[in-house]
C-alpha positions as CSV (number, residue, x, y, z in Angstrom):
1,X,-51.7,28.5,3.0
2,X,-52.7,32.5,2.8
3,X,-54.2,31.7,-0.5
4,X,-56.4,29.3,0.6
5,X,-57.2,31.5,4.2
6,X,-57.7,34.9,2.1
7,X,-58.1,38.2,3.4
8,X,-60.2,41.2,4.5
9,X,-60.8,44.6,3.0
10,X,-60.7,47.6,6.0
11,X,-64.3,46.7,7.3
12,X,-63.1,43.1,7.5
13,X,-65.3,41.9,4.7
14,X,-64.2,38.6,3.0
15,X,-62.1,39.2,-0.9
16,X,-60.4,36.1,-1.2
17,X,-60.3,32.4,-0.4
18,X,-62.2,31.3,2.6
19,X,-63.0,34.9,3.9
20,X,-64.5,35.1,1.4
21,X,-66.6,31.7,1.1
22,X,-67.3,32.0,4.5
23,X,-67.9,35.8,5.1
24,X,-71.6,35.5,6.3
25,X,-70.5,32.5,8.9
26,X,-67.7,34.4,10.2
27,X,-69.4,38.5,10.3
28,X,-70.8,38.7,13.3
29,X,-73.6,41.5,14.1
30,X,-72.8,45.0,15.2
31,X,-74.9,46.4,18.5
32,X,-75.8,49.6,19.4
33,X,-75.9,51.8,22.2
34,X,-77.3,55.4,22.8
35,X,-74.7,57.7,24.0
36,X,-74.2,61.7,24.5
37,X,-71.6,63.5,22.9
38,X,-69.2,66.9,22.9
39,X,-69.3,69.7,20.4
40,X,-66.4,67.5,19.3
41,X,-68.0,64.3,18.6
42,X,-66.4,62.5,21.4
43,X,-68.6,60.4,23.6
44,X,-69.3,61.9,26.9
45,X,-71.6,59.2,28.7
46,X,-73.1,55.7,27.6
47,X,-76.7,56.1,28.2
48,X,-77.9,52.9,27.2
49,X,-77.6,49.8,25.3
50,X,-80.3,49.2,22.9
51,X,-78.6,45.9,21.0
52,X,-75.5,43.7,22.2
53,X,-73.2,42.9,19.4
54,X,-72.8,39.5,18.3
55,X,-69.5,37.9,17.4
56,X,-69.3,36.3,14.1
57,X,-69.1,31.9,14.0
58,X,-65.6,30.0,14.6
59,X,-64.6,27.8,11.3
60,X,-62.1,25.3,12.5
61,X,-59.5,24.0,9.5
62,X,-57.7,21.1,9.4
63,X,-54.8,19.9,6.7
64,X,-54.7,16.4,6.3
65,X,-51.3,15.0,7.9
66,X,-50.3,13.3,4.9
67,X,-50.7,16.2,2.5
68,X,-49.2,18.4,4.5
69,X,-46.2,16.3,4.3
70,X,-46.4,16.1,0.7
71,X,-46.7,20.0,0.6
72,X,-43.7,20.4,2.9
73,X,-41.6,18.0,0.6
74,X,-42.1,19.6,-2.7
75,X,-41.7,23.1,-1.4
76,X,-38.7,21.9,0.3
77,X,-37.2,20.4,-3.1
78,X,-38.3,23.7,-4.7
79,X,-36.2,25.7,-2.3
80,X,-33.7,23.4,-2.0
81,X,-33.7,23.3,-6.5
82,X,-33.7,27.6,-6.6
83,X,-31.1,28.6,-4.0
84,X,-29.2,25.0,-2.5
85,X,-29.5,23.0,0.6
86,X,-29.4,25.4,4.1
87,X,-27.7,24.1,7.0
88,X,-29.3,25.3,10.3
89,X,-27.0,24.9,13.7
90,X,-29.2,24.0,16.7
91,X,-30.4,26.9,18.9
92,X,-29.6,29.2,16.2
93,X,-31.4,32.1,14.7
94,X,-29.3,31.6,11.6
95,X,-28.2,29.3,9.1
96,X,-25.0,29.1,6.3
97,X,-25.3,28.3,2.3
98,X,-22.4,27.1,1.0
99,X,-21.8,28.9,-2.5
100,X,-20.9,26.7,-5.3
101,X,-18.1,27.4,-6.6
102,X,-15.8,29.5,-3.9
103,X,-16.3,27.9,-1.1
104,X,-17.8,31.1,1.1
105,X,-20.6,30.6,2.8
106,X,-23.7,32.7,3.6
107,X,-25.1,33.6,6.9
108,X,-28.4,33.9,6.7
């Protein structure tokens, strides 16, 4: 799902997937305000604001049930097809693989 979301450079600018199709829609606009500062460049006092920022548009996403099932399933076979079937214990934060061929198991 990342590859389809995307990401951000450092000033949050859209590079991939829907940050990227959507960079305009989701930006925003940055205000301004007049301030005084130290020798330091540290800001002593707000003096006023001359424009509010606005925040950027919400894009709401939505995976269709059944394809996320479908999704689910073949990366589930795919796991299960590279490394074998894990076996989870209820309430815990772990889970054993049996080895195939000397009966050891893993904890996870």
């Amino acid at each position: 799902m990342a590859h389809v979301l995307g990401f951000t450079n450092i000033d949050d600018s859209g590079q991939e997937g829907l940050e990227l199709a959507y960079d305009e829609w989701l930006r925003g606009e940055p205000g301004a305000k007049r301030v005084i500062k130290d020798g330091k460049n540290r800001i002593v006092e707000d003096v006023e604001s001359i424009r509010a920022a606005r925040p950027g548009k919400d894009l709401v996403l939505s995976m269709d049930r059944r394809i996320q099932y479908l999704a689910y399933r073949e990366l589930k076979a795919a796991v299960q097809e590279k490394q074998g079937p894990l076996r989870f214990r209820r309430g815990a934060r772990y889970a054993h693989r049996r080895s195939a061929g000397d009966g050891q198991s893993t904890v996870l």
